[in-house]
Structures are given as C-alpha cells and as structure tokens.
C-alpha positions, 0 to 999 in steps of 0.5 A: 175455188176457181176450176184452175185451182181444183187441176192444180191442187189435183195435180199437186196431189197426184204428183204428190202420190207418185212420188211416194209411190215411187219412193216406196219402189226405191225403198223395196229396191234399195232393201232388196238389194241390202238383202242380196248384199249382205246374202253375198257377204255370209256366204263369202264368210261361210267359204272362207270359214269352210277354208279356214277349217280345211286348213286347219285341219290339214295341219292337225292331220300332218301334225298328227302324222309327224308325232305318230312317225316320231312316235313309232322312230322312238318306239322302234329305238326302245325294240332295238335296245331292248333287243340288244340288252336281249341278247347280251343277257342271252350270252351271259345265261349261255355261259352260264349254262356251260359253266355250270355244265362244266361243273357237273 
C-alpha cells in the first residue's frame, strides 16, 4: 500500500471517530435536553395539579359554609316555632291554672 493511501485510510478513519464522536455529544445533549423538558413539563402538571386542588377545595369549603348557614337558618326556624308552640301552651296551662283556682 502506497504512503497516500495509508493517510487516506487514516484520515477516513479518524474522521470517522469524530464523527461518532460527535454524534455521541449530540445524543448526550439531545437526552439531556429531553430530560429537563419533560422535568419542565411534570412540574407544570404538578402546579396545575396543586391549582386544581385549591380550587376545589375552595368550593368544598364554600359549600360546606352554604349548607352549615342553611343548616343553622332552618334549625333557628324549628327554635322559633317551638318557642311559639311554648308559649301557647304556657297560655293554655296558665288558664288552666286559674280555672282550676277558681274552683277551689
């Protein structure tokens, strides 16, 4: 084999090196650059997870409140009724009271 051929082949072969070599470096990049995307995107979804949950929250809280406040209006209702009913039979027990005094 001529001289000119052993450069040529070495130089094929070193060229051939690089390249790998430099496809090797593209691929590092390429995976470490698919790795930070896709640690971008979970945290995205993280904090819109945490939102969703803080909106939902919120309304389970203000729903909870609606139905406590309609709670307490309608147990207030039944004490007022009850009241009322009260003091009707307290009238009723006070004529009574003076009917039968009135006997004796």
């Amino acid at each position: 084999m001529s001289f000119e051929a052993i450069q040529k082949v070495t130089q094929s072969e070193q060229a051939a090196q690089q390249e790998k070599a430099d496809a090797a470096a593209q691929a590092k990049r390429i995976v470490a650059d698919a790795q930070r995307e896709g640690q971008r995107l979970a945290e995205q979804a993280k904090e819109q997870a945490e939102e969703q949950v803080k909106a939902m929250l919120s309304k389970a809280e203000a729903d909870a409140a609606a139905r406590a406040a309609q709670t307490l209006e309608a147990n207030r209702e039944a004490c007022e009724r009850m009241k009322q009913e009260a003091r009707g039979r307290l009238e009723q027990a006070a004529g009574l009271i003076v009917e039968r005094i009135g006997k004796d």
